[in-house]
Chimera marker file (.cmm) of the C-alpha trace (Angstrom):
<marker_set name="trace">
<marker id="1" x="-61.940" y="95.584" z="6.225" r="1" g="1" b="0" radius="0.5"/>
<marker id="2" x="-61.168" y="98.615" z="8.545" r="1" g="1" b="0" radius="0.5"/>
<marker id="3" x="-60.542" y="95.947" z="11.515" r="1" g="1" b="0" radius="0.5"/>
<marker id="4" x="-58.014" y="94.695" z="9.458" r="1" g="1" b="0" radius="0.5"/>
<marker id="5" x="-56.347" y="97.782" z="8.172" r="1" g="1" b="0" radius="0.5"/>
<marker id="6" x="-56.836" y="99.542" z="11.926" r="1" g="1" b="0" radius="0.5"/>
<marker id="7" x="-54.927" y="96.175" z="13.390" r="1" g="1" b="0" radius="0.5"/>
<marker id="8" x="-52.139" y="96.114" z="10.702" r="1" g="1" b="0" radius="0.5"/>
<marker id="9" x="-51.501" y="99.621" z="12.380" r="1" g="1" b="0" radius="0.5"/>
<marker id="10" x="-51.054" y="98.480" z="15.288" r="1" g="1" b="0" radius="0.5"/>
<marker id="11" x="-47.114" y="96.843" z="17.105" r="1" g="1" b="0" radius="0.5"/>
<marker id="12" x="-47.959" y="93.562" z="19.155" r="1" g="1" b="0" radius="0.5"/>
<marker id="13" x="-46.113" y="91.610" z="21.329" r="1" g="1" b="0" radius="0.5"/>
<marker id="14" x="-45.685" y="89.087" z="18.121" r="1" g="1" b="0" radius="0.5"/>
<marker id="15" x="-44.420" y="91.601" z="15.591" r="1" g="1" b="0" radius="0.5"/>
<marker id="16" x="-42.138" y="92.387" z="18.248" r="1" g="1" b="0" radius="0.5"/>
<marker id="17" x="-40.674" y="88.692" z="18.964" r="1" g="1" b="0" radius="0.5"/>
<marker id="18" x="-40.841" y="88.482" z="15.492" r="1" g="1" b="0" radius="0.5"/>
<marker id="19" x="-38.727" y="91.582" z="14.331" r="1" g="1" b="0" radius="0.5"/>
<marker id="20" x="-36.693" y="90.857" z="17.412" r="1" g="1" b="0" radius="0.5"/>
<marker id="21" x="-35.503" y="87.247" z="15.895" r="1" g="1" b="0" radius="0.5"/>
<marker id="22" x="-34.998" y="88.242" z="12.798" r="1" g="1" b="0" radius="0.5"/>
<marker id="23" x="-33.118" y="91.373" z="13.808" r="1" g="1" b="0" radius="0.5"/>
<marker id="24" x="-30.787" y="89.234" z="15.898" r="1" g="1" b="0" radius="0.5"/>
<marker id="25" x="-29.732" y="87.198" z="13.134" r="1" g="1" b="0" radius="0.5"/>
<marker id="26" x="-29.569" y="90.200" z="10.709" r="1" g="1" b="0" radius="0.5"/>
<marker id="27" x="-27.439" y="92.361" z="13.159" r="1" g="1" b="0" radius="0.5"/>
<marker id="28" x="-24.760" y="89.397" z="14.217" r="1" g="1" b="0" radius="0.5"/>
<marker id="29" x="-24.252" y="88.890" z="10.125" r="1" g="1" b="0" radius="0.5"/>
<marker id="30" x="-23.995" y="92.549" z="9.832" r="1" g="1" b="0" radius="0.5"/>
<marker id="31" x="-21.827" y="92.697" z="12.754" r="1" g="1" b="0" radius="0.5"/>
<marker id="32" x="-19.341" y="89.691" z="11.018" r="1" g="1" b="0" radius="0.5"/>
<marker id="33" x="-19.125" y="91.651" z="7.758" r="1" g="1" b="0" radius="0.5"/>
<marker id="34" x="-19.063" y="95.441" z="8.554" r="1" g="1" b="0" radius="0.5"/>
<marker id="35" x="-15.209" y="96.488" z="9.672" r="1" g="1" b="0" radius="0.5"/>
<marker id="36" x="-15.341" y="98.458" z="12.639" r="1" g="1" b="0" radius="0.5"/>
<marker id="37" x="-18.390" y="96.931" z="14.148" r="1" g="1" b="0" radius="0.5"/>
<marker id="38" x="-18.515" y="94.006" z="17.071" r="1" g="1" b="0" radius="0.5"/>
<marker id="39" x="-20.621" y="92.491" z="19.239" r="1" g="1" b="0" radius="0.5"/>
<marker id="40" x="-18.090" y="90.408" z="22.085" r="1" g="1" b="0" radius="0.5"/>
<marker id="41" x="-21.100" y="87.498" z="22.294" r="1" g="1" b="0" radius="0.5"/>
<marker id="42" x="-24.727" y="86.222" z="22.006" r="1" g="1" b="0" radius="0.5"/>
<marker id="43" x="-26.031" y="88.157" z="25.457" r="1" g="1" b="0" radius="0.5"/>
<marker id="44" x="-24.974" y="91.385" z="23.839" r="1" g="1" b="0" radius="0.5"/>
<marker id="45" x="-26.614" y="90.886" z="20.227" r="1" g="1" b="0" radius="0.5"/>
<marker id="46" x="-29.427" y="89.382" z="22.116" r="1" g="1" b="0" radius="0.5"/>
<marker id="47" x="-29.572" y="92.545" z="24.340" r="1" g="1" b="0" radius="0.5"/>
<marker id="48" x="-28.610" y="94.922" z="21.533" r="1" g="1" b="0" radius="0.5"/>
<marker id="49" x="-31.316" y="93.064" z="19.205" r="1" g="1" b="0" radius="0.5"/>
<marker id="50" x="-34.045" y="93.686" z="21.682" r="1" g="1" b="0" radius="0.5"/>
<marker id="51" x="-32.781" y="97.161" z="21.867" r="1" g="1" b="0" radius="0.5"/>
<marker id="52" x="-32.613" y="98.008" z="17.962" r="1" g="1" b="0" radius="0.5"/>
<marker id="53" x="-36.615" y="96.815" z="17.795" r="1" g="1" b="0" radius="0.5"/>
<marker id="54" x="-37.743" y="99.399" z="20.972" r="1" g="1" b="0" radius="0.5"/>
<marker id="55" x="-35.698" y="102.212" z="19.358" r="1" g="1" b="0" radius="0.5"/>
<marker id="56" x="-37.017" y="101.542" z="15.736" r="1" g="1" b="0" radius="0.5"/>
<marker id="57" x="-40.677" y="101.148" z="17.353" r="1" g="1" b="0" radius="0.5"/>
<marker id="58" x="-40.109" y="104.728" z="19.459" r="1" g="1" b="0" radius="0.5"/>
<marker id="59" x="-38.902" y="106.276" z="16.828" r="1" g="1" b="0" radius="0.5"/>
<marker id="60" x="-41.877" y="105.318" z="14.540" r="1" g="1" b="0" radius="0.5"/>
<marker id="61" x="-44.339" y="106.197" z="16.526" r="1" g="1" b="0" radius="0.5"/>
<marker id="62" x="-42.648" y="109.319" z="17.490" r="1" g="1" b="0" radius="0.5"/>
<marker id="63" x="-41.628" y="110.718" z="14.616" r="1" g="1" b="0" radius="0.5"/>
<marker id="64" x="-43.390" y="108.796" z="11.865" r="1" g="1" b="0" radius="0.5"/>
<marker id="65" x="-40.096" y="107.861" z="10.203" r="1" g="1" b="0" radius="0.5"/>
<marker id="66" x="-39.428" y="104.532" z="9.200" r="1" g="1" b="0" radius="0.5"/>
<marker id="67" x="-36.041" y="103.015" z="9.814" r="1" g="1" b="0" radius="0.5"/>
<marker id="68" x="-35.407" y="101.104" z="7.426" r="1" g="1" b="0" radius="0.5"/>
<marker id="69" x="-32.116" y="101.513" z="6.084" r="1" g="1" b="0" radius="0.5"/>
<marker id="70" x="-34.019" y="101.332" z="1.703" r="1" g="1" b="0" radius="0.5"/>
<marker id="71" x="-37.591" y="101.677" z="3.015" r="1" g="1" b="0" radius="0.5"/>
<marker id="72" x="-37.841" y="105.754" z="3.410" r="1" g="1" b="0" radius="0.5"/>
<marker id="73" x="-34.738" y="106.308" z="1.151" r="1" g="1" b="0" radius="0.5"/>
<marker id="74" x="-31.810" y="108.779" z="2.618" r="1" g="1" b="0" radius="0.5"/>
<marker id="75" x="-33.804" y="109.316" z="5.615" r="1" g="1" b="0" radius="0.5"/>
<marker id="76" x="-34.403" y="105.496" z="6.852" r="1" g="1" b="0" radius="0.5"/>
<marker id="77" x="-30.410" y="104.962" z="5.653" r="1" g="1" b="0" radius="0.5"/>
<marker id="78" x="-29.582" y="107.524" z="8.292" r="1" g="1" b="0" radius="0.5"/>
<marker id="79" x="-31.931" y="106.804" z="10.995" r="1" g="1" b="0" radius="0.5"/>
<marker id="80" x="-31.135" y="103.471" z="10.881" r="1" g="1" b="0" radius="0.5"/>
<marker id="81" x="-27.337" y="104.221" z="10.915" r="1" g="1" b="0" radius="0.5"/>
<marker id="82" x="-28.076" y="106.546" z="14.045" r="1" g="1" b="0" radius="0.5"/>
<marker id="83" x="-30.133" y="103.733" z="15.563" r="1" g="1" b="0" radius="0.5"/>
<marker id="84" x="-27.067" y="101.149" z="15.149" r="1" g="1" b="0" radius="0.5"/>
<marker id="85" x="-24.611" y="103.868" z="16.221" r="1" g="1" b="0" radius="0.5"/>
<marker id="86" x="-26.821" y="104.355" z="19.674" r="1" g="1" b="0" radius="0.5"/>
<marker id="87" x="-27.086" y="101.292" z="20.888" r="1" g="1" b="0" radius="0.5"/>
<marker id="88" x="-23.226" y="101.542" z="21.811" r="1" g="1" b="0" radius="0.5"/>
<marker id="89" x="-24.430" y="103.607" z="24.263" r="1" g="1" b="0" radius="0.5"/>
<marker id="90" x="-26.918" y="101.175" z="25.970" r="1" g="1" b="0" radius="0.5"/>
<marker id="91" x="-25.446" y="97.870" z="25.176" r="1" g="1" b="0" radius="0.5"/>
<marker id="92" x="-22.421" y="96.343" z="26.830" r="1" g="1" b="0" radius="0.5"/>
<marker id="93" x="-19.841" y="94.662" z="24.447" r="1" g="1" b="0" radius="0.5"/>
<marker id="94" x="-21.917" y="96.144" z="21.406" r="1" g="1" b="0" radius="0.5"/>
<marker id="95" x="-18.836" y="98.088" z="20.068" r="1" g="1" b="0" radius="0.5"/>
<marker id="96" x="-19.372" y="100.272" z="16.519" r="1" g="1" b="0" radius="0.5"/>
<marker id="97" x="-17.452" y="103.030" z="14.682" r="1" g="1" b="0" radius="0.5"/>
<marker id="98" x="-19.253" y="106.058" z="12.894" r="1" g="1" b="0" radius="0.5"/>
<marker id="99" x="-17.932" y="104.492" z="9.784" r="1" g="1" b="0" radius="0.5"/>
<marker id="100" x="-18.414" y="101.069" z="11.065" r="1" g="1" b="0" radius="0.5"/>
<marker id="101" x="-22.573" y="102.650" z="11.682" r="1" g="1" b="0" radius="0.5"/>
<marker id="102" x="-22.949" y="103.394" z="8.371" r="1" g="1" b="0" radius="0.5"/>
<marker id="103" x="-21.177" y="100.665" z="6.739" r="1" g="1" b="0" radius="0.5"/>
<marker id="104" x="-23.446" y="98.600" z="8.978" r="1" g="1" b="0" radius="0.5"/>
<marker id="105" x="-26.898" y="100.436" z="7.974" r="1" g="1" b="0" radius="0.5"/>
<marker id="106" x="-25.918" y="99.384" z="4.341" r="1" g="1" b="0" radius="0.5"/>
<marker id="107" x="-25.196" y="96.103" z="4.768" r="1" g="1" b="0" radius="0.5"/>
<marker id="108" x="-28.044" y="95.469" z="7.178" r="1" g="1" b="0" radius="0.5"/>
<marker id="109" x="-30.728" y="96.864" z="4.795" r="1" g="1" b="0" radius="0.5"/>
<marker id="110" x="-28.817" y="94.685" z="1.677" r="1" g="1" b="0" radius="0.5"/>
<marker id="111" x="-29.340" y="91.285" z="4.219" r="1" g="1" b="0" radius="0.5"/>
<marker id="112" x="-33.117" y="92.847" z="5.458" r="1" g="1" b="0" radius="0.5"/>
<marker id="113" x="-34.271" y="93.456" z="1.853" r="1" g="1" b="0" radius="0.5"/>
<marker id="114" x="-32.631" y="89.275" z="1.726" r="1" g="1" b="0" radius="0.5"/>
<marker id="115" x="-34.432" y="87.670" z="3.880" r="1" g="1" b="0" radius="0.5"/>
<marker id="116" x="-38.152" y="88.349" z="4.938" r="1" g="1" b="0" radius="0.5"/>
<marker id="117" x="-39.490" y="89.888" z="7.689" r="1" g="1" b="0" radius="0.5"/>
<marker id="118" x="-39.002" y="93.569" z="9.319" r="1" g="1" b="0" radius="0.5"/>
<marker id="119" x="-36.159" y="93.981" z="11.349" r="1" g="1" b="0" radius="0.5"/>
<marker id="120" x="-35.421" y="97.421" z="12.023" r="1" g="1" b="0" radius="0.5"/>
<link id1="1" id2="2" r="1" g="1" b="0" radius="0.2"/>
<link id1="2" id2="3" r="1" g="1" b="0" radius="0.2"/>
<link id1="3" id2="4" r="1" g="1" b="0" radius="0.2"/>
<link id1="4" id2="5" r="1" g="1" b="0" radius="0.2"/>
<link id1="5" id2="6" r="1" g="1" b="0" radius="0.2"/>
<link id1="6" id2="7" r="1" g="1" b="0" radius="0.2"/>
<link id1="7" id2="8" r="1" g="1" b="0" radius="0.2"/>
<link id1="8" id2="9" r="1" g="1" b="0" radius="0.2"/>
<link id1="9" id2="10" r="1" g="1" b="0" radius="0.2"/>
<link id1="10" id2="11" r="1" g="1" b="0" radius="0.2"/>
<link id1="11" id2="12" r="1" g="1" b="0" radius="0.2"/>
<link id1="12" id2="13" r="1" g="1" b="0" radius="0.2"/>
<link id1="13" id2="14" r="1" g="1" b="0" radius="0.2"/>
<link id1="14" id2="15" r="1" g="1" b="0" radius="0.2"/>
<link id1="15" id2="16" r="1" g="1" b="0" radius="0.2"/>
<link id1="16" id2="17" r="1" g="1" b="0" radius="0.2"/>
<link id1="17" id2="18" r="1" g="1" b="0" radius="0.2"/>
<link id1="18" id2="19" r="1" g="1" b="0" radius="0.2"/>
<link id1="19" id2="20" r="1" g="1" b="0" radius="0.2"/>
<link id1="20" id2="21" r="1" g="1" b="0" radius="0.2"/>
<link id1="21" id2="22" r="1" g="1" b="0" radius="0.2"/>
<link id1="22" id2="23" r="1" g="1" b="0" radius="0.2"/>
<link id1="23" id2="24" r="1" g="1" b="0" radius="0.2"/>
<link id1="24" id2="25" r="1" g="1" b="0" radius="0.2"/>
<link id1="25" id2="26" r="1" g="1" b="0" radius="0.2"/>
<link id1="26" id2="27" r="1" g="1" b="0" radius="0.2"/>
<link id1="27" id2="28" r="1" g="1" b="0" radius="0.2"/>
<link id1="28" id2="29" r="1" g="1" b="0" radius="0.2"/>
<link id1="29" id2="30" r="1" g="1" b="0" radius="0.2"/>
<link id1="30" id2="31" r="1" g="1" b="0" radius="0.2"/>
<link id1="31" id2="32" r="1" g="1" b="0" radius="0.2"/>
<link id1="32" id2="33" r="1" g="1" b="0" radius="0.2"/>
<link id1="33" id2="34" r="1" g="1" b="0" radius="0.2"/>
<link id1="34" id2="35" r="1" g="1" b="0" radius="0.2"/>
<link id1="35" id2="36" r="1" g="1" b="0" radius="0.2"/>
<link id1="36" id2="37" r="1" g="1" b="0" radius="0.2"/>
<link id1="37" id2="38" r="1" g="1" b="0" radius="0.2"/>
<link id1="38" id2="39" r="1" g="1" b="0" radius="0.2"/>
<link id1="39" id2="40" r="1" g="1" b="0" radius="0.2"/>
<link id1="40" id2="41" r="1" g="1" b="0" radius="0.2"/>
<link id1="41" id2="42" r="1" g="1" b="0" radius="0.2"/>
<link id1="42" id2="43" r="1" g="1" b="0" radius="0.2"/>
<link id1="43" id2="44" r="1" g="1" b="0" radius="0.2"/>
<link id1="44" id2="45" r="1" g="1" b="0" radius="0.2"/>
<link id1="45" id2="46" r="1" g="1" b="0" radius="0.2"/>
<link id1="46" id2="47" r="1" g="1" b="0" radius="0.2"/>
<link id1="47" id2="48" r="1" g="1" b="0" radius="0.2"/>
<link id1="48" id2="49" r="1" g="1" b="0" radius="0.2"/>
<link id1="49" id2="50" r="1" g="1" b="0" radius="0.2"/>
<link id1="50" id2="51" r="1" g="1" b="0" radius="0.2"/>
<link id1="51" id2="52" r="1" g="1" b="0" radius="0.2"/>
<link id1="52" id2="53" r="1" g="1" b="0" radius="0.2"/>
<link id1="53" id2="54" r="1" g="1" b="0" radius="0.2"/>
<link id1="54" id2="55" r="1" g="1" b="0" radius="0.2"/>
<link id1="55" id2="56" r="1" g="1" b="0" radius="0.2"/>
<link id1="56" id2="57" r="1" g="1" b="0" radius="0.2"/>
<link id1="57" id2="58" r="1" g="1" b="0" radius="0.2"/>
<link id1="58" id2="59" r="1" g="1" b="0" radius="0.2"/>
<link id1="59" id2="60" r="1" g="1" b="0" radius="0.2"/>
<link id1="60" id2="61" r="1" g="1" b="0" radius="0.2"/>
<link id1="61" id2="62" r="1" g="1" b="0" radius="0.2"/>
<link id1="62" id2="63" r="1" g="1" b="0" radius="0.2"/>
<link id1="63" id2="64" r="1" g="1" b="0" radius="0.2"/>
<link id1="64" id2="65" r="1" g="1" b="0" radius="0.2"/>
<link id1="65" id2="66" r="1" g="1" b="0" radius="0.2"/>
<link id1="66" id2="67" r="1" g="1" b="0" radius="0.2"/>
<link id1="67" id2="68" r="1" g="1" b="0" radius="0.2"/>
<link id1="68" id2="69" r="1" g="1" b="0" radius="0.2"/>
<link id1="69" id2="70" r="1" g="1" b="0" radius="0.2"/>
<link id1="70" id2="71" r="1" g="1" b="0" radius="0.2"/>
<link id1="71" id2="72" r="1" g="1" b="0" radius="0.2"/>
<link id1="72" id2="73" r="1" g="1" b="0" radius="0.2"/>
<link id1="73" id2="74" r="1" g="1" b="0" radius="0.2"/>
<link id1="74" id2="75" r="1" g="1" b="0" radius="0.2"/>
<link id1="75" id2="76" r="1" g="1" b="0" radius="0.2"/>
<link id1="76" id2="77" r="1" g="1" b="0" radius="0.2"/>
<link id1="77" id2="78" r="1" g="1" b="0" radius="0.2"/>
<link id1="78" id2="79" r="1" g="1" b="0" radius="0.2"/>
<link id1="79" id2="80" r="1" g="1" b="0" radius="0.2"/>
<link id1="80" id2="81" r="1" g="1" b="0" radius="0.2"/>
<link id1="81" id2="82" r="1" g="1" b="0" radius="0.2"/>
<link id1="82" id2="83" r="1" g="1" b="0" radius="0.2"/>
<link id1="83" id2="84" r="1" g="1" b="0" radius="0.2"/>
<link id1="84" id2="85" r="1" g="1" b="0" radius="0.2"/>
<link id1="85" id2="86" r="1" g="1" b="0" radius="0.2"/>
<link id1="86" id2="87" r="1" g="1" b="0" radius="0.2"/>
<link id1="87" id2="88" r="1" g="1" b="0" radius="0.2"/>
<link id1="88" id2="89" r="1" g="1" b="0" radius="0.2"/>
<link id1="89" id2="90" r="1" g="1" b="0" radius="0.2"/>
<link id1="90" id2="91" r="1" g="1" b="0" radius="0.2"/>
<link id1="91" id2="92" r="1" g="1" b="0" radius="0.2"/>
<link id1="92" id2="93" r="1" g="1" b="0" radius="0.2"/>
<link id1="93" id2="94" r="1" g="1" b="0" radius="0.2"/>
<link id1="94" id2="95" r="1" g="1" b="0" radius="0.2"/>
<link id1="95" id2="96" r="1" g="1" b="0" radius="0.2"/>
<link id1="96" id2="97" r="1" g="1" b="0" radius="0.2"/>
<link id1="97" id2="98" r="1" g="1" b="0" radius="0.2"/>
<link id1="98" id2="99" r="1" g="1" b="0" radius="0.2"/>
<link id1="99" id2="100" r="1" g="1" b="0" radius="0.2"/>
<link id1="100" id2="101" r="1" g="1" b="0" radius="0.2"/>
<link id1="101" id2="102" r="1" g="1" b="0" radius="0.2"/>
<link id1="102" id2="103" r="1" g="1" b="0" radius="0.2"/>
<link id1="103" id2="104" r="1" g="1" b="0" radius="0.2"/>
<link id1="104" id2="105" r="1" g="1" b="0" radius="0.2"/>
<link id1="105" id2="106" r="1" g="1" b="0" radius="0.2"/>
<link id1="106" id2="107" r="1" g="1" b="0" radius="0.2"/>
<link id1="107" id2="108" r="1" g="1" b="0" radius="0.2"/>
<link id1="108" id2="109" r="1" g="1" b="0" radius="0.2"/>
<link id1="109" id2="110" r="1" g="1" b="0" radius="0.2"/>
<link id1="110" id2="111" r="1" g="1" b="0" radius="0.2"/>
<link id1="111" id2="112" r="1" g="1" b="0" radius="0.2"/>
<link id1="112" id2="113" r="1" g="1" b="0" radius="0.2"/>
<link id1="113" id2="114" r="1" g="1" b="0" radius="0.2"/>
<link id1="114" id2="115" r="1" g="1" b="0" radius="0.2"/>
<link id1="115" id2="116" r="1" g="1" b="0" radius="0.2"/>
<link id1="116" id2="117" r="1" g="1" b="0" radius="0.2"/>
<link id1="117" id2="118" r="1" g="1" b="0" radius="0.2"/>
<link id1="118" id2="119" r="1" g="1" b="0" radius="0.2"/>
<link id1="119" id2="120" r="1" g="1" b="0" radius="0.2"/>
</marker_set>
């Protein structure tokens, strides 16, 4: 029982691919219906996808905050806002707006709470 509960604990290369997948379909619907948020094609949302996981991952493991947007209330909302609002930074023809950050935290939690799996 503790194997299980010590290895549920633990981020592998699966979970990863996993959340990756799912996030990249998540984030290019979130991307289509938040105003002031764009990815310019399917090399940057794959990019920016891959990029959303390692951040959410570091800053778990870091911090101990999870990211997601209605899993840890105001404080996953804004991480995960933050996170989105980042990856402009990184990610070439990933283009978001403060507003368009936000906007996009809330409607990517509404989608992630939609379909299953962890995404960010």
């Amino acid at each position: 029982m503790a194997e299980n509960v010590e290895r549920s604990q633990h981020f592998s290369f699966g979970q990863f691919i996993i959340r990756w997948l799912v996030g990249a379909v998540v984030l290019a619907v979130t991307a289509f219906l938040t105003p002031g948020f764009t990815i310019s094609g399917v090399w940057p949302l794959i990019v920016a996808a891959a990029v959303i996981a390692i951040i959410d991952y570091l800053v778990q493991k870091v911090l101990g905050v999870d990211a997601t947007p209605f899993g840890r209330g105001i404080t996953g909302f804004i991480v995960a806002a933050i996170i989105i609002y980042v990856v402009k930074f990184i990610v070439p023809g990933y283009d978001v707006t403060l507003v368009g950050a936000v906007l996009g935290a809330l409607v990517y939690g509404i989608i992630n709470l939609l379909i299953p799996g962890k995404t960010m």
